[in-house]
C-alpha positions as CSV (number, residue, x, y, z in Angstrom):
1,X,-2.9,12.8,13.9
2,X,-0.1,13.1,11.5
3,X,1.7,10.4,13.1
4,X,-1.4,7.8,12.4
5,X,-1.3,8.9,8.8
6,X,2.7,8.2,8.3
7,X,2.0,4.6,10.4
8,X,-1.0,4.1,7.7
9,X,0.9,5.2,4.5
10,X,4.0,2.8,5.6
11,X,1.1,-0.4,5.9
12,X,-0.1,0.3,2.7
13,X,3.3,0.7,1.3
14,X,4.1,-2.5,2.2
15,X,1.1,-4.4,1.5
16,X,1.8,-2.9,-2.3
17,X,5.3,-3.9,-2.4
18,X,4.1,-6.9,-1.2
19,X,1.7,-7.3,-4.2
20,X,4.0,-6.4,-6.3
21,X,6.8,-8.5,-4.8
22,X,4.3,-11.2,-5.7
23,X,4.2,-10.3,-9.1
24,X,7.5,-10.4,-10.0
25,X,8.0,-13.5,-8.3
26,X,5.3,-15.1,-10.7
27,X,6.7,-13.7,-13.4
28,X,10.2,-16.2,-13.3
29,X,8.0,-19.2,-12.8
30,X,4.7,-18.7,-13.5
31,X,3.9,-22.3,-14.4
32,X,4.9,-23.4,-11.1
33,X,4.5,-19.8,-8.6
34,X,2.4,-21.9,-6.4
35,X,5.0,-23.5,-5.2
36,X,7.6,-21.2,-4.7
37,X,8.7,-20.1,-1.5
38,X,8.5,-16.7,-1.7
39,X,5.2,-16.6,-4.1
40,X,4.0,-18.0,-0.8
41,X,5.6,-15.7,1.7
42,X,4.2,-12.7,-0.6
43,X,1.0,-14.0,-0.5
44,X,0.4,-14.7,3.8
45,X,1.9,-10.6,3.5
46,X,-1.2,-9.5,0.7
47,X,-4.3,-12.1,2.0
48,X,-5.6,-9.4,3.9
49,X,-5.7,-7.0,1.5
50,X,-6.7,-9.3,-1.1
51,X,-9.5,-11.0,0.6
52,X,-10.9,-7.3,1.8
53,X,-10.9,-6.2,-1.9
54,X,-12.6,-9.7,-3.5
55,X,-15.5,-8.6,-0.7
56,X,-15.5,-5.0,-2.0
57,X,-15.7,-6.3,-5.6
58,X,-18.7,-6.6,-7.7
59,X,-18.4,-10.5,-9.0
60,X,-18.1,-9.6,-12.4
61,X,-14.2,-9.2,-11.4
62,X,-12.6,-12.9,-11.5
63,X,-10.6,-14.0,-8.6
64,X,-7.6,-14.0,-11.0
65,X,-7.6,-10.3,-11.1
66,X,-8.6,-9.4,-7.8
67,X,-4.7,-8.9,-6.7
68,X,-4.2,-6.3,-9.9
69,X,-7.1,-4.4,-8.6
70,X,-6.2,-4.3,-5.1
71,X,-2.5,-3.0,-6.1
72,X,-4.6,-0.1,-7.8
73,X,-6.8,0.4,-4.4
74,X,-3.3,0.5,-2.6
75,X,-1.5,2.7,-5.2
76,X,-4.4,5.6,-4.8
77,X,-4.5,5.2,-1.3
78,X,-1.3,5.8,-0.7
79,X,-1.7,8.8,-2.3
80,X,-4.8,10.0,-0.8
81,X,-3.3,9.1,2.6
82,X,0.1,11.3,1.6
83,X,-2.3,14.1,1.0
84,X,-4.4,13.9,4.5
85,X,-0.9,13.6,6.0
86,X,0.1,17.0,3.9
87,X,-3.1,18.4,5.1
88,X,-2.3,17.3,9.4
89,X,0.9,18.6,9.0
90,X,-0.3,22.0,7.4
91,X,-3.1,22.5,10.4
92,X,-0.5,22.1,13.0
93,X,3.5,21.8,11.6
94,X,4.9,21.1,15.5
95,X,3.1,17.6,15.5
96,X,4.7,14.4,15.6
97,X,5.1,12.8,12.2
98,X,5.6,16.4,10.3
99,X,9.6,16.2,10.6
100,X,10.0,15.9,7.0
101,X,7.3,19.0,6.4
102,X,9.3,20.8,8.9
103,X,12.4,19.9,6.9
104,X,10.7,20.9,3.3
105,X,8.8,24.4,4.4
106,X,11.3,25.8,6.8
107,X,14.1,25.4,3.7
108,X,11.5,27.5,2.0
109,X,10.8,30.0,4.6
């Protein structure tokens, strides 16, 4: 089980770095992001998440904002995920995906 939770927590890494690839991207050429290259490669990487969140979303939240509010669904999910992971790896420590609990508590031990 722990394993699942390290594969999830590296997806939603990168769909955040993704977002916030994006982001920086715009940033240098906002006027013209659209067009860039990599603005574009960001964005195949983060339509997933993006389109899941503007379904989630009440409509009071404008499509120009959806992408800061998925970035914040991603940043506490990662989290939340790193913490269910903790919790897998403290039920059974000899599972696959706990090398780097094993490495932490048995320094401590």
């Amino acid at each position: 089980m722990a394993l699942l939770w390290v594969i999830l927590q590296s997806l939603i890494l990168v769909a955040a770095l993704a977002l916030f690839g994006q982001f920086i991207v715009g940033i240098f050429n906002w006027g013209r992001r659209h067009d860039n290259f990599v603005y574009q490669l960001f964005g195949i990487l983060t339509r997933p998440v993006v389109r899941l969140v503007r379904v989630v979303t009440p409509r009071v939240i404008i499509d120009g904002h959806v992408p800061a509010v998925a970035f914040l669904i991603l940043f506490i999910a990662y989290f939340a995920v790193g913490f269910a992971h903790r919790e897998a790896c403290m039920a059974d420590i000899d599972q696959a995906g706990c090398a780097r609990w094993q490495q932490l508590w048995g320094s401590q031990r």
